[in-house]
C-alpha positions in Angstrom: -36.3 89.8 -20.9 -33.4 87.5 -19.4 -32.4 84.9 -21.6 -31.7 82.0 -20.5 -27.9 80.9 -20.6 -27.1 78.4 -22.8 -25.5 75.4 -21.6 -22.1 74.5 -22.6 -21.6 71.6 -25.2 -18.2 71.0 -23.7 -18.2 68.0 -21.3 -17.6 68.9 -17.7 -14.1 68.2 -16.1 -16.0 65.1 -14.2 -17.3 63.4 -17.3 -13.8 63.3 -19.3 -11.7 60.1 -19.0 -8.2 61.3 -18.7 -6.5 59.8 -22.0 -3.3 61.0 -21.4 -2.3 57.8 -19.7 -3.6 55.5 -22.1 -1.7 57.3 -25.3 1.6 56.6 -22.9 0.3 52.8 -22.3 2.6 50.3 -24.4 1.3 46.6 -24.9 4.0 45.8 -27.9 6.6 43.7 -24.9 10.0 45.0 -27.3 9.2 48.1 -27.2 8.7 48.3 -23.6 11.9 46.3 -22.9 13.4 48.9 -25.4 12.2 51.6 -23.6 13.1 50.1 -20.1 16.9 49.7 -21.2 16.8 53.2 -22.1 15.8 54.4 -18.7 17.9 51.5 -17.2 21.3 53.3 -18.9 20.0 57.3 -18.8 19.4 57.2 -14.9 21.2 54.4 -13.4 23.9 53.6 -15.7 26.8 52.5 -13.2 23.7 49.5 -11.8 23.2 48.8 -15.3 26.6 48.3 -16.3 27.4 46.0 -13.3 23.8 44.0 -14.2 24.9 43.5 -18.2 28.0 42.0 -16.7 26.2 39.9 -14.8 23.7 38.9 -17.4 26.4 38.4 -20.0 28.4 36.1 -17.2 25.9 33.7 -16.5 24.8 33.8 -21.1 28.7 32.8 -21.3 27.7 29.7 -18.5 25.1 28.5 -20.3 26.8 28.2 -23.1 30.0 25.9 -23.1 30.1 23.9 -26.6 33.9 23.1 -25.6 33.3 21.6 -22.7 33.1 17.4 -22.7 30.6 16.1 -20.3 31.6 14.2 -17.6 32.7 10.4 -17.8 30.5 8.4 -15.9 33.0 6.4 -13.4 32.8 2.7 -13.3 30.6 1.5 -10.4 32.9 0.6 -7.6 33.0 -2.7 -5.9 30.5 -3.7 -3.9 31.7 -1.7 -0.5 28.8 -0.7 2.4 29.5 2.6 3.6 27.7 3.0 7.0 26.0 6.2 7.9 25.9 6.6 11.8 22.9 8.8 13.1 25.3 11.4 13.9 26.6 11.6 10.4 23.7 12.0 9.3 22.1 14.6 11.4 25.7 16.4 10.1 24.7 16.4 6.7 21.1 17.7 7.4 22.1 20.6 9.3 25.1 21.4 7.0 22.1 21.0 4.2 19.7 23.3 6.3 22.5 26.0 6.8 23.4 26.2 3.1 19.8 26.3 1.8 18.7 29.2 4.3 22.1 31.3 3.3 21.2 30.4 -0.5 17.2 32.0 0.8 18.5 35.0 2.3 21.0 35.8 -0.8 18.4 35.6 -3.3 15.9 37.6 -1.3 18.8 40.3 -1.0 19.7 40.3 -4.4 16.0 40.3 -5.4 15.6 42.8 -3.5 18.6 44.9 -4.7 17.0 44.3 -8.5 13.7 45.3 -7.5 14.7 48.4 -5.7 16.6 49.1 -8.6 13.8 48.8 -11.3 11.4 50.8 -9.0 13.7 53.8 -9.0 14.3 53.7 -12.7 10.4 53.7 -12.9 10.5 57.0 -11.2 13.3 58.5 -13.4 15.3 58.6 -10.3 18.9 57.7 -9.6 20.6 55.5 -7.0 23.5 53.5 -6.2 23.9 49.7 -4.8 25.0 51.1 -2.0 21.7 52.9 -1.1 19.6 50.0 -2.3 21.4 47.6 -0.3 20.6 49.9 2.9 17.2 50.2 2.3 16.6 46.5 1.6 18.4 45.8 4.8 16.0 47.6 6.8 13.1 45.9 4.6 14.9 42.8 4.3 11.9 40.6 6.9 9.1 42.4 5.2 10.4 41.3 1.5 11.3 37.8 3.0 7.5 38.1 4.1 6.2 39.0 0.8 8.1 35.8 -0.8 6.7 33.5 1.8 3.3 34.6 0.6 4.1 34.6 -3.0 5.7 31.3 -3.0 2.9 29.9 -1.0 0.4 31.2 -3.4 2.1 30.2 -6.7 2.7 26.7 -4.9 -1.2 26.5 -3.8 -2.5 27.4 -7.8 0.3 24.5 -9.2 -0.8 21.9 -7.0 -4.3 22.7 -7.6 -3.9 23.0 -11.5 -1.0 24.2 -13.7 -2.8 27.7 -14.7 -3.3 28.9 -11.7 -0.1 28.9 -10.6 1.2 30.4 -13.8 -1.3 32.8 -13.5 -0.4 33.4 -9.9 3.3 34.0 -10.8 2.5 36.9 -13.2 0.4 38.3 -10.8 3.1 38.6 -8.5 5.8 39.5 -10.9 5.6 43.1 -9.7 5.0 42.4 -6.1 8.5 44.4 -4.3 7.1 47.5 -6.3 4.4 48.3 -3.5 6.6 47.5 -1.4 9.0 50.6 -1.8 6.5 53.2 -4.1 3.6 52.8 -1.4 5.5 50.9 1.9 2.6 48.0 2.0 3.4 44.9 3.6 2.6 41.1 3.5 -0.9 40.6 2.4 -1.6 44.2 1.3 1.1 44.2 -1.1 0.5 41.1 -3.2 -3.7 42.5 -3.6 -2.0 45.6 -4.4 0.4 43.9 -6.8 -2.8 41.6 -8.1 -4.5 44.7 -8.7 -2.2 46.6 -10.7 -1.8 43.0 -13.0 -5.7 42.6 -13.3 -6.2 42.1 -17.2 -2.3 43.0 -18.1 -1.2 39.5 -17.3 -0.6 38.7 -21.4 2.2 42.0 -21.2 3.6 40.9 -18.2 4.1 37.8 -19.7 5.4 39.4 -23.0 7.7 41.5 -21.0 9.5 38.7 -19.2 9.4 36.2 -21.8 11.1 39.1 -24.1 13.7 39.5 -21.9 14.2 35.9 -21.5 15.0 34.6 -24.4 17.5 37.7 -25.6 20.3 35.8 -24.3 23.7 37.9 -22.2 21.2 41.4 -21.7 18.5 39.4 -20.2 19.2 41.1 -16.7 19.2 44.6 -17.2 16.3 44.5 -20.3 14.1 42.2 -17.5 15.0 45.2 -14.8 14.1 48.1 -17.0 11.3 46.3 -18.8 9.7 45.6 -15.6 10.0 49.6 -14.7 8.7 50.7 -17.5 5.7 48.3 -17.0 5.0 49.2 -13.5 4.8 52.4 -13.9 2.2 52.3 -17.1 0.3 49.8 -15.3 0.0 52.5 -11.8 -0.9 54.9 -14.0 -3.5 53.7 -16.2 -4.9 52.1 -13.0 -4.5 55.5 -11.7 -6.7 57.5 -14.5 -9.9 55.1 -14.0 -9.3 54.9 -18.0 -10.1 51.1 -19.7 -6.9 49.2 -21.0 -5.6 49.4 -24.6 -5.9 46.3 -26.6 -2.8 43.7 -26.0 -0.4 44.0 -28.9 -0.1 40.5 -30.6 3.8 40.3 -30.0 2.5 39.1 -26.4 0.7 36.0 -27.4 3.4 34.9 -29.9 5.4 35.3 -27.1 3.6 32.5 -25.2 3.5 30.2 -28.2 7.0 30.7 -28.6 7.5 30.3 -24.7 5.8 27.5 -24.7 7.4 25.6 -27.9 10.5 25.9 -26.1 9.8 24.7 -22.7 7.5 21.5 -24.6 11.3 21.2 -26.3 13.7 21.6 -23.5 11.2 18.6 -21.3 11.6 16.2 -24.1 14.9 16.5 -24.4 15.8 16.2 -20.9 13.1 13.1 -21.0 15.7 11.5 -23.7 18.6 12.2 -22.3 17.5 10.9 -18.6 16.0 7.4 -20.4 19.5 7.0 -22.8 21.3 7.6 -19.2 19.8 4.4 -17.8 
């Protein structure tokens, strides 16, 4: 007589949650800036190097404890200084041309970064000159993308201050759809919100991280970010549930938030002693 087979206590293929993901998954924010510098100086070294020059430029221009601040000049006598329409239409446009040139910088040089920090995501290497060619020919779709992000962040701060926080770490990662999956406008900020569903406290942790480790801030934000991505599209990628967030992330926050309680105060007492 045929006996019947036995079933299998393995689970089926279906029915297993791919871990491997989630052992790669890093919540602790220094380790993943760590990790992101590494990547940052093994497969784009000569981008990094010019980025820590940068970054370590603009620590040195923060910092000036030689430097006297400005005398405040007498007021002069009383004089009226006439403004003829014309003038004044001359110091709009003038205003207009500088602030739209200042726009289309920062979107390059955004652009640049973020191009940057996506290849090192894929281990990949590249040069400025590449990434300056292929944000050229995405340059109107990334201007698009910051439209919609800055209208969105704007919306959640005049609604309530969260919101808008929230809405700026949501977005954080936005120009990486961009170039990984070539999504535009609306689809790449849901695809962005996506990937930052429930990570917003590492995202966060990540930036903040890189923030307040003053002259390396640029290239440890760049590679942190890639690093970050990547963990994120891949864990969101496996189906698997999210790993608990390290607590470096909500010290972070405090710590983020001391400061920026400190730095408004001060600038509070300085403006009223200026009066």
């Amino acid at each position: 007589m045929k006996q019947p087979a036995k079933k299998s206590k393995q689970p089926s293929k279906s029915s297993v949650i791919n871990t491997a993901e989630l052992v790669a998954f890093e919540s602790n924010p220094i380790t993943v800036i760590i990790k992101g510098w590494e990547w940052l100086f093994t497969y784009n070294r000569k981008p990094a190097i010019v980025l820590l020059v940068l970054s370590v430029i603009t620590g040195f221009s923060q910092f000036n404890p030689f430097g006297r601040p400005p005398e405040s000049s007498p007021p002069a006598a009383a004089e009226a200084v006439v403004f003829d329409a014309r003038m004044a239409l001359l110091i709009l446009a003038v205003v207009l041309v500088a602030f739209f040139i200042l726009v289309l910088l920062t979107t390059l040089f955004n652009g640049i970064l973020g191009y940057i920090s996506w290849k090192t995501s894929r281990q990949e290497t590249t040069t400025f000159s590449e990434a300056i060619k292929v944000v050229m020919a995405k340059f109107w779709i990334i201007a698009g993308v910051y439209v919609r992000t800055f209208l969105k962040i704007l919306g959640g701060l005049l609604l309530l201050i969260v919101p808008g926080i929230r809405a700026i770490l949501r977005y954080q990662l936005v120009l990486f759809p961009v170039f990984e999956e070539d999504l535009k406008g609306a689809a790449a900020l849901e695809r962005s919100k996506e990937l930052a569903d429930n990570h917003l406290m590492e995202i966060l942790g990540v930036t903040a991280a890189a923030s307040l480790i003053p002259f390396v801030s640029l290239p440890l934000q760049t590679g942190g970010e890639a690093v970050l991505f990547r963990q994120l599209k891949d864990l969101h990628s496996s189906g698997a549930p999210g790993l608990k967030t390290h607590w470096l992330n909500y010290a972070l926050l405090i710590v983020t938030a001391v400061l920026t309680a400190v730095i408004v105060v001060a600038f509070l007492a300085v403006s009223s002693a200026a009066l």
